[in-house]
Backbone as a ProteinNet text record, in pm:
[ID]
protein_1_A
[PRIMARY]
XXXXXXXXXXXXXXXXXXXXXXXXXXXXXXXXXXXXXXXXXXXXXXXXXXXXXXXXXXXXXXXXXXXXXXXXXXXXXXXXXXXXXXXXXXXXXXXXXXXXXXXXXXXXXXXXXXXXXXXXXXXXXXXXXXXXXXXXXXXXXX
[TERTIARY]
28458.3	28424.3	28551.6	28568	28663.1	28578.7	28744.1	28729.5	28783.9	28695.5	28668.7	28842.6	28897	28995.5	29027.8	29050.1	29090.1	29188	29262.6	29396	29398.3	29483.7	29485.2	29591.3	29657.5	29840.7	29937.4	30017.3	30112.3	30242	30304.4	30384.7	30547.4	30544.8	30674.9	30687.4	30749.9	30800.8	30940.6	30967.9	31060.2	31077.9	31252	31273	31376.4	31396.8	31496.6	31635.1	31699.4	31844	31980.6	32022.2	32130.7	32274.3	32285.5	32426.8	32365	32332.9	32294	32353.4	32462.6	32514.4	32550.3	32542.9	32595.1	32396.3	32338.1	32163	32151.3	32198.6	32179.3	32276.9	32382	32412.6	32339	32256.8	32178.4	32050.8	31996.8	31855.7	31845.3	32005.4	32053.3	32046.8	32235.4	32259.8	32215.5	32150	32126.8	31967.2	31857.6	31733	31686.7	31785.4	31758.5	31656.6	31660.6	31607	31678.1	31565.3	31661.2	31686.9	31825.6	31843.5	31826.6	31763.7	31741.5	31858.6	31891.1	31948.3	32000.5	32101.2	32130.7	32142.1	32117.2	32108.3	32104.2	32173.7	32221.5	32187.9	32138.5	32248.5	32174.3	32277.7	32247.7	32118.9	32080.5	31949.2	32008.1	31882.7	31914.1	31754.6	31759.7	31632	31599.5	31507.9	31467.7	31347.1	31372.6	31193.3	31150.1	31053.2	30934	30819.5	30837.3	30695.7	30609	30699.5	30642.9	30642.7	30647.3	30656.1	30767.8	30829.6	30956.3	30987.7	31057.7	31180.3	31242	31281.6	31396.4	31398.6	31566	31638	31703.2	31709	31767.4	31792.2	31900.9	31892.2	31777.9	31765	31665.7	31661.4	31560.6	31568.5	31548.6	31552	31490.2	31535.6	31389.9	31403.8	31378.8	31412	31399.6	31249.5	31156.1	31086.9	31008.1	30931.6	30890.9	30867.7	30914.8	30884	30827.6	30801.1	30704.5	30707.5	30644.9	30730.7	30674.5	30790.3	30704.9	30676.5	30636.3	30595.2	30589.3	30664.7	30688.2	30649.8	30598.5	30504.3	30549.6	30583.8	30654.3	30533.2	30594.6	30479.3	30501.7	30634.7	30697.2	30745.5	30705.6	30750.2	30873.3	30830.9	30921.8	31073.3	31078.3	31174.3	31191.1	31152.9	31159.6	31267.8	31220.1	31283.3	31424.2	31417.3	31578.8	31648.1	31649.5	31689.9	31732.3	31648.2	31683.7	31818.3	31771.2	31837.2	31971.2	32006.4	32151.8	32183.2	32131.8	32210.2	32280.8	32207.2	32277.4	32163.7	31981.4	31945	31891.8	31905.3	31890.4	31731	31644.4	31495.5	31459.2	31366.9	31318	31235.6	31157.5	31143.4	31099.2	31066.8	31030.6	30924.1	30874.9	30762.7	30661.5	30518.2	30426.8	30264.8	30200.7	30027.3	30003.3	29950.5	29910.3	29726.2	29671.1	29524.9	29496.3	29412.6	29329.9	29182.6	29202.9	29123.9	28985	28905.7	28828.2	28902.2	28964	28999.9	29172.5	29231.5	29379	29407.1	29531.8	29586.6	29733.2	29729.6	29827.9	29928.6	30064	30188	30275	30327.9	30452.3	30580.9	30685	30809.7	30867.6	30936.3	31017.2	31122.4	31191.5	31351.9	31401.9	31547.3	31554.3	31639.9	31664.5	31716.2	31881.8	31973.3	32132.3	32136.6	32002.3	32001.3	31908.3	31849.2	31773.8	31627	31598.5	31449.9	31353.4	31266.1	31149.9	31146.5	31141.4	31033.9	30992.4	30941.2	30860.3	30830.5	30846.9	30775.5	30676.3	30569.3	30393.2	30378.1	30285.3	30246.9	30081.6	30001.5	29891.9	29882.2	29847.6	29846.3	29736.1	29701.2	29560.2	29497.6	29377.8	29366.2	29254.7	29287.9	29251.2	29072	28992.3	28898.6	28821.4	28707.9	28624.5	28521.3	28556.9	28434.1	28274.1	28186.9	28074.7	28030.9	28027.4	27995.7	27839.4	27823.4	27674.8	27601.3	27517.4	27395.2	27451.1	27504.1	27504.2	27656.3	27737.9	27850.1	27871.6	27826.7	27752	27766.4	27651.8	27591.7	27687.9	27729.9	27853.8	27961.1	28000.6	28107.3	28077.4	27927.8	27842.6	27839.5	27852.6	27797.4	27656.1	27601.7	27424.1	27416.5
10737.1	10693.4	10648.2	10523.6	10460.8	10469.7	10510.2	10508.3	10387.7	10383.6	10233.3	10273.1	10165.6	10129	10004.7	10019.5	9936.3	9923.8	9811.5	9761.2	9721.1	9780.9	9757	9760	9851.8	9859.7	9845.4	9767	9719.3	9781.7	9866.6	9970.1	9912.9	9824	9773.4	9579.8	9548.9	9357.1	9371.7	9288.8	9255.5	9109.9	9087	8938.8	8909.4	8845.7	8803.1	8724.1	8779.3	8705.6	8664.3	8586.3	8566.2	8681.6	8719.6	8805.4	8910.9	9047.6	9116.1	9188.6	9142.6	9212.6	9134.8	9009.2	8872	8909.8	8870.5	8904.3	8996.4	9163.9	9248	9221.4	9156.8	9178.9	9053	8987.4	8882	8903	9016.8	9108	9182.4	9249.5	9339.2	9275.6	9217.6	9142.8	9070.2	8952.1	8796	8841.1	8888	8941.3	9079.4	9167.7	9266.3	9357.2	9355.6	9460.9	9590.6	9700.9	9840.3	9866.6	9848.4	9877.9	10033.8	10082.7	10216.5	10284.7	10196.1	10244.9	10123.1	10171	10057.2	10177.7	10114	10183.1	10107.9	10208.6	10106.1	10031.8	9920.6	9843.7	9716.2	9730.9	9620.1	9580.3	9710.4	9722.7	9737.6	9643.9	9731.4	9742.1	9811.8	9853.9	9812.3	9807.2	9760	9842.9	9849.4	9912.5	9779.1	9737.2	9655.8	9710.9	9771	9834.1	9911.5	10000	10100.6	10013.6	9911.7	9822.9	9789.3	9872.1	9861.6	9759.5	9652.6	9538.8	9552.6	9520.5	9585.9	9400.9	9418.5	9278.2	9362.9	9208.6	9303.3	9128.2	9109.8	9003.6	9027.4	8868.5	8884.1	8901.8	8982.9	9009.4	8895.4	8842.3	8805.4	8643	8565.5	8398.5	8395.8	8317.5	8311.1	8252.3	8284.3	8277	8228.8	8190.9	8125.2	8277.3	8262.2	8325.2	8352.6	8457.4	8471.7	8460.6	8376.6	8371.1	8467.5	8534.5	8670.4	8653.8	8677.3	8596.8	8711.7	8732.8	8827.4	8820	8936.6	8878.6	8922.4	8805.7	8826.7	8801.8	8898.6	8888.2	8789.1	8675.8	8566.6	8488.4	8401.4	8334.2	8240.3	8169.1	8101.2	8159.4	8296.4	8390.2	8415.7	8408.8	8480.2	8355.4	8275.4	8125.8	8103.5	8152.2	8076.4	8238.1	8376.9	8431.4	8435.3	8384.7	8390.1	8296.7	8194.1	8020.4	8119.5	8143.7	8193.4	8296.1	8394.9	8421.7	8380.8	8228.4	8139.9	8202.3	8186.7	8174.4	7993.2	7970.7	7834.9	7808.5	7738.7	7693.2	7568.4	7575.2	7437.2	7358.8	7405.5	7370.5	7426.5	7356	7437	7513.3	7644	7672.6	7641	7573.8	7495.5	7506.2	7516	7521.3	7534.9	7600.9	7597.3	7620.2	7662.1	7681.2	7753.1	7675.4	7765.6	7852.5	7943.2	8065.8	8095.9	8127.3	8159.1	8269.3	8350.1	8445.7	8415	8337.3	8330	8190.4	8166.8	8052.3	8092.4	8057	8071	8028.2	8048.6	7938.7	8006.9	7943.8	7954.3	7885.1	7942.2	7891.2	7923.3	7831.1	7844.3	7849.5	7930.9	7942.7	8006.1	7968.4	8015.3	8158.6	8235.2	8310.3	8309.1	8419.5	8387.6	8274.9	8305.6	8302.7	8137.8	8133	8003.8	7972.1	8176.6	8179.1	8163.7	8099.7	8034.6	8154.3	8170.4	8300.7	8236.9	8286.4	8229.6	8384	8317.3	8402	8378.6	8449.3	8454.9	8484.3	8410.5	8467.5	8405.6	8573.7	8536.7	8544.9	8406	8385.8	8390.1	8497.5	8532	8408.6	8340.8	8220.2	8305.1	8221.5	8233.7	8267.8	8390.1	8373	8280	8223.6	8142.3	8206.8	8187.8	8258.3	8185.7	8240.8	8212.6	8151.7	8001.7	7983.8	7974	8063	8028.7	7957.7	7963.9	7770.2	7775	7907.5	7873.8	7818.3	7870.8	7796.8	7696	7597.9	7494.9	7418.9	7439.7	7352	7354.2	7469.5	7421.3	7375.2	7342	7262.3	7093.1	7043.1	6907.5	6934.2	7012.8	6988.9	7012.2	7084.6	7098.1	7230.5
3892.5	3759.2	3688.5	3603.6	3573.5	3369.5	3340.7	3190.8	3109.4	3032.1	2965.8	2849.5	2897.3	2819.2	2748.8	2653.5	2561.4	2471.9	2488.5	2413.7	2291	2184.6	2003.2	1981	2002.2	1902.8	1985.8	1929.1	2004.7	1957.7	2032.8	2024.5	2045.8	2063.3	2151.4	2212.3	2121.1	2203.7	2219.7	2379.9	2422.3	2377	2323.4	2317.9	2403.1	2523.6	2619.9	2499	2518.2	2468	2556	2578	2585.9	2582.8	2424.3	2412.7	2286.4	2391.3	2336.7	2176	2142.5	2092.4	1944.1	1994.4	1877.2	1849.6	1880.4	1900.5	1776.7	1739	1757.6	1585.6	1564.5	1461.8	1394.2	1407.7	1408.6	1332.9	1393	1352.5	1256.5	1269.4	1185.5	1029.8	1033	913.3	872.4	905.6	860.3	831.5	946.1	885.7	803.8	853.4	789.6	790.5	970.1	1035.7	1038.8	1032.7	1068.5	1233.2	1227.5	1394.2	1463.3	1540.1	1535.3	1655.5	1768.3	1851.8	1964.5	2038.7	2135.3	2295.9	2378.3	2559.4	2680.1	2707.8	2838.5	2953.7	3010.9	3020.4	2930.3	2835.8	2731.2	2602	2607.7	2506.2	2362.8	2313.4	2113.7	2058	1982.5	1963.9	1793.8	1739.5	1586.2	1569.5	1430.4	1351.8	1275.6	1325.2	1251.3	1202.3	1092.8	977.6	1105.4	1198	1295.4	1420.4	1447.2	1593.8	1648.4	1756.6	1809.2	1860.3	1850.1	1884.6	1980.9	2100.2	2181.6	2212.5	2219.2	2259	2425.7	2522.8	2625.9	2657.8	2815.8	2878.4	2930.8	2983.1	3103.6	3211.9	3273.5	3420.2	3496.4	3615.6	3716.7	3662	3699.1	3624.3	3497.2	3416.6	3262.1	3287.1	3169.6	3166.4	2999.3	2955.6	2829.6	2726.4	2571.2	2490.2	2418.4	2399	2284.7	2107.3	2022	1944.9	1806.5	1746.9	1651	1492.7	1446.8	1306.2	1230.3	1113.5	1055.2	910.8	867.2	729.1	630.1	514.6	388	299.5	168.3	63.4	6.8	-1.5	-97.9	15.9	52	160.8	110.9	-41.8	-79.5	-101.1	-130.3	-159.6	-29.5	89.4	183.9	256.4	245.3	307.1	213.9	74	21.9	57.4	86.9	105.5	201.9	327.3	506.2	483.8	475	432.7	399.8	289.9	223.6	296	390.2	478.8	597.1	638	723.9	821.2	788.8	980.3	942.6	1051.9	1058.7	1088.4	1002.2	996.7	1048.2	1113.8	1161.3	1080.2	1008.8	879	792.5	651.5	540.4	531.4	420.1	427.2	442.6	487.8	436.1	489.7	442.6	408.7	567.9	677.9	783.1	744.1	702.8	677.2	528.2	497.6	399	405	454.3	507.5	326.8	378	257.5	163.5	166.7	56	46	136.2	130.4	159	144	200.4	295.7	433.5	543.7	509	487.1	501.1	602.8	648.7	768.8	785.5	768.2	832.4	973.5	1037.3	1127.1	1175.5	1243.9	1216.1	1335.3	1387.8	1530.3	1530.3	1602	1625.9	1657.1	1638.1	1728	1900.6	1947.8	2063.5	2105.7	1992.6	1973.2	2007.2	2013.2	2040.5	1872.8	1900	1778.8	1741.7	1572	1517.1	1385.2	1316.9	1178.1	1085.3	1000.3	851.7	857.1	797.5	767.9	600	532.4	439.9	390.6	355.7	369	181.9	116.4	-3.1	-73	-149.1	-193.2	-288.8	-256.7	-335.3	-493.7	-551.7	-693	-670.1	-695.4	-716.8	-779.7	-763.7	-842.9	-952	-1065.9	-1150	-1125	-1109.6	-1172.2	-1283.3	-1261.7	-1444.5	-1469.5	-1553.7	-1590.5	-1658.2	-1658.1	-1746.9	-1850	-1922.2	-2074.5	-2097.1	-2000.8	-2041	-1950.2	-1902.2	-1808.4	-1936.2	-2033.9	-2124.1	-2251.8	-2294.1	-2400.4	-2339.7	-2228.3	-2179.7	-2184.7	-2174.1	-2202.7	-2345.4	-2417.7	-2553.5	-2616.8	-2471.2	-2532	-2630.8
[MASK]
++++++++++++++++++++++++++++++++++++++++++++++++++++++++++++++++++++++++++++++++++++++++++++++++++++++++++++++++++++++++++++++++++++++++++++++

């Protein structure tokens, strides 16, 4: 008998880098990640709002990345703050979908190492009031 398993939290991303260490003050300073620990051979570790980070080289053949999208409540603030610490963006913030209760925006910006990552921000759109007949009709003038 085989027990039904199923996958939800994601406890842990690896990002392949180059120079673990230029990487690592990268995450640190310029984004302003909490670094939790570094181990050997060549690991550093990060806290993401409980989702562990670990930068390492890569093993074996290089292989394609994954890219991580990190969610700001002010994207616009989030983008001139990154910006003035010197990470370099691919481009500006801007409108990816408008979802029924929010609106998506996303930036993109590379890493020390020149792997893709992006900001997220999910932008709560303005409720719509209900207007009713009666103020329907004093807006015509009836």
């Amino acid at each position: 008998m085989t027990a039904d398993v199923t996958l939800s939290q994601v406890g842990q991303i690896g990002v392949s880098v180059k120079d673990v260490e230029r990487a690592t003050a990268f995450y640190r300073d310029r984004l302003g990640l909490r670094h939790l620990f570094t181990a050997p051979p060549g690991l550093s570790f990060f806290d993401c709002s409980g989702v562990r980070l670990m930068l390492s080289r890569p093993e074996g053949q290089p292989h394609g990345n994954s890219i991580l999208y990190f969610r700001v409540p002010d994207i616009q603030a989030a983008h001139g703050a990154l910006a003035g610490r010197g990470v370099r963006f691919h481009d500006a913030p801007h409108l990816i979908a408008q979802m029924e209760t929010y609106d998506l925006w996303m930036a993109f910006f590379y890493d020390s190492e020149d792997n893709m990552m992006a900001i997220m921000s999910e932008v709560p759109r303005a409720k719509q009031e209900p207007v009713s007949r009666s103020q329907e009709e004093h807006k015509r003038g009836h």
